[in-house]
Backbone as CSV, one residue per row, in Angstrom:
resi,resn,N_x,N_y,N_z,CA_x,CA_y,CA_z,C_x,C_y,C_z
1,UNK,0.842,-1.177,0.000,0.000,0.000,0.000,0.890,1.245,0.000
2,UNK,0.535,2.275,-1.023,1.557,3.029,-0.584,1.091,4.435,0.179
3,UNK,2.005,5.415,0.591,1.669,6.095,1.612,1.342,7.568,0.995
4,UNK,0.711,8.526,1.781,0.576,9.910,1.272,1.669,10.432,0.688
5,UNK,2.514,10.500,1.321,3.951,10.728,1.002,4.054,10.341,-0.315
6,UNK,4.068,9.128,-0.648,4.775,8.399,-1.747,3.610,8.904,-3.440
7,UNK,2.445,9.028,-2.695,1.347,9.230,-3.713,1.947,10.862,-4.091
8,UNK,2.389,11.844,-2.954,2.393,13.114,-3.239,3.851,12.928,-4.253
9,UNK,4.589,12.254,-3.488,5.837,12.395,-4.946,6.138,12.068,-5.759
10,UNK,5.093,10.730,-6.326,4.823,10.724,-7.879,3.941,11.562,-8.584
11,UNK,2.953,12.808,-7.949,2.410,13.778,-8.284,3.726,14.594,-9.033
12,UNK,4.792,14.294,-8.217,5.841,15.981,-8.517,6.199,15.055,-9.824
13,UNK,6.199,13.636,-9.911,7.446,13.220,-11.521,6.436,12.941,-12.762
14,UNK,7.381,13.978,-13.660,7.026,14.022,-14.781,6.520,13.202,-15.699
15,UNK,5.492,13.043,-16.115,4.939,11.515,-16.738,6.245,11.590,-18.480
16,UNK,6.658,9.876,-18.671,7.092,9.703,-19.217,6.361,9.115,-20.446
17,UNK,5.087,9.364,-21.003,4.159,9.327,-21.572,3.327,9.933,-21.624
18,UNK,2.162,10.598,-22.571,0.975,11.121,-22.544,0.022,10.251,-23.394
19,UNK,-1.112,10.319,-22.908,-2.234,9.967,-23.604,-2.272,10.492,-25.118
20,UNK,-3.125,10.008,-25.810,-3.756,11.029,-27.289,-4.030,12.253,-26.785
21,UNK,-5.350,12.083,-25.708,-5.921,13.304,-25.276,-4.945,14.239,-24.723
22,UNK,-4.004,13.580,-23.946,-2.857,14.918,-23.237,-2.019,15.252,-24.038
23,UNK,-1.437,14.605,-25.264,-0.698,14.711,-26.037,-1.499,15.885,-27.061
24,UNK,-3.180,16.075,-27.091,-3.613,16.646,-28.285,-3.635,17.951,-27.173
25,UNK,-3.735,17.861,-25.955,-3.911,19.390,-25.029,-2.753,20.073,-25.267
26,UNK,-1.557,19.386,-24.665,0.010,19.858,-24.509,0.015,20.686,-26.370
27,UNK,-0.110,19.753,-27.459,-0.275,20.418,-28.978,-1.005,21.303,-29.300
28,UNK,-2.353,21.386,-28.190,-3.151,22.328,-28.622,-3.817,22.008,-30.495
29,UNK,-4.109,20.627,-30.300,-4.583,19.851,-31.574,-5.458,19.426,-30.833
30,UNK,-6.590,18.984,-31.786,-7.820,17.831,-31.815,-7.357,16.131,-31.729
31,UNK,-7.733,15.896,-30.637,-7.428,14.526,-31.068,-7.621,13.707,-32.014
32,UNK,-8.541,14.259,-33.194,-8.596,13.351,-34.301,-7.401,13.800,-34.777
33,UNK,-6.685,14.762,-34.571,-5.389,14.987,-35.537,-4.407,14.300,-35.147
34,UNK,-4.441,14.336,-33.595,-3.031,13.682,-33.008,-2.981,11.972,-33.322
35,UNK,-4.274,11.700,-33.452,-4.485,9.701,-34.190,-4.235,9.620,-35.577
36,UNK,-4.152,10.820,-36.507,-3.363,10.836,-37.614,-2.102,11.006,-37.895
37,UNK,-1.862,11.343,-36.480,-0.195,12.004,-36.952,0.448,10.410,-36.366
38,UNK,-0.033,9.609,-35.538,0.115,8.783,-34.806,0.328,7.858,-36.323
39,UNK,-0.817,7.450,-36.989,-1.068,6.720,-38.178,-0.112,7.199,-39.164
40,UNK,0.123,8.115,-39.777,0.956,8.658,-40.446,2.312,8.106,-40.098
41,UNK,3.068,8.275,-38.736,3.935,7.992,-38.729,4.819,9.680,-38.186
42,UNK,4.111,10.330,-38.186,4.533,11.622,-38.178,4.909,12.077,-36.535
43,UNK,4.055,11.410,-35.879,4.209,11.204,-34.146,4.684,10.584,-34.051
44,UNK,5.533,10.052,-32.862,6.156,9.003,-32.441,5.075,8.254,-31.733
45,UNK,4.665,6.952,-31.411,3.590,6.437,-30.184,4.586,5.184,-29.977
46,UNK,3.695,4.560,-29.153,4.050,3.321,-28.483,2.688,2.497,-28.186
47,UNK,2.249,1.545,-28.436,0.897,0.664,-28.251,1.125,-0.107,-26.738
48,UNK,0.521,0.159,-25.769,0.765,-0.704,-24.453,-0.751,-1.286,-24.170
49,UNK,-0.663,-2.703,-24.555,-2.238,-3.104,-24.725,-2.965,-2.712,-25.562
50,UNK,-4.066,-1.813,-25.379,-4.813,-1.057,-26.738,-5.082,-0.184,-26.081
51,UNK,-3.765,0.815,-26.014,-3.805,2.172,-25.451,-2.681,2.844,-26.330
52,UNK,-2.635,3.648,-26.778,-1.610,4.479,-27.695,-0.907,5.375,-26.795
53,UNK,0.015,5.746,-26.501,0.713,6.495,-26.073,1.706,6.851,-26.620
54,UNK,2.135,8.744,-26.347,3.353,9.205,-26.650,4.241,9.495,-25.615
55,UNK,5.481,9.161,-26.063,6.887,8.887,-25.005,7.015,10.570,-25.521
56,UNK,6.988,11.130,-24.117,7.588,12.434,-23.911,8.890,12.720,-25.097
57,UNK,10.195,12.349,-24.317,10.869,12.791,-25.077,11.039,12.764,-26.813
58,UNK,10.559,11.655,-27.416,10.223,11.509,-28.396,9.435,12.721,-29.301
59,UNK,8.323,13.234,-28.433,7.704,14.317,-28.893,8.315,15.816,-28.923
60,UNK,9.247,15.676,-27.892,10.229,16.878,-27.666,10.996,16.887,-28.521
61,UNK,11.730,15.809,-29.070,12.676,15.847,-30.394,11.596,15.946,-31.856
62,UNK,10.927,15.398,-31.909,10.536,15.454,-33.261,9.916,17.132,-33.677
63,UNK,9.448,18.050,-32.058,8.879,19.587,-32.447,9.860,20.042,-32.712
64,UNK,11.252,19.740,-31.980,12.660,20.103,-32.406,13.031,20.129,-33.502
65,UNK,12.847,18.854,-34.468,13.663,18.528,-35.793,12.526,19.492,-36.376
66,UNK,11.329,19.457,-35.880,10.000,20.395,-36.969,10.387,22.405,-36.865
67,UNK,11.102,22.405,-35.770,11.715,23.665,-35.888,12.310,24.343,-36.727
């Protein structure tokens, strides 16, 4: 079980993934766009079960190279 403590300081660490949906907030895109860019190939994702996710840093380099 873990403790208040422990719950409050994985609050402070940075998720090493986002959802579609957090990934389309953080972009300030529609999520139908961010499941195209996903499909395209144009996003980076990762499939964990049948959940799509984007690996942070991944997304940080590719707005980079889009710079």
């Amino acid at each position: 079980m873990t403790t208040q403590k422990e719950r409050a300081q994985d609050a402070k660490t940075p998720p090493l993934a986002l959802s579609v949906a957090e990934a389309a907030i953080a972009l300030r895109m529609c999520t139908n766009s961010v499941y195209a860019a996903v499909r395209s190939g144009d996003l980076p994702s990762v499939r964990i079960g049948g959940r799509i996710v984007i690996p942070v840093g991944a997304l940080q380099r590719k707005l980079e190279e889009m710079a």
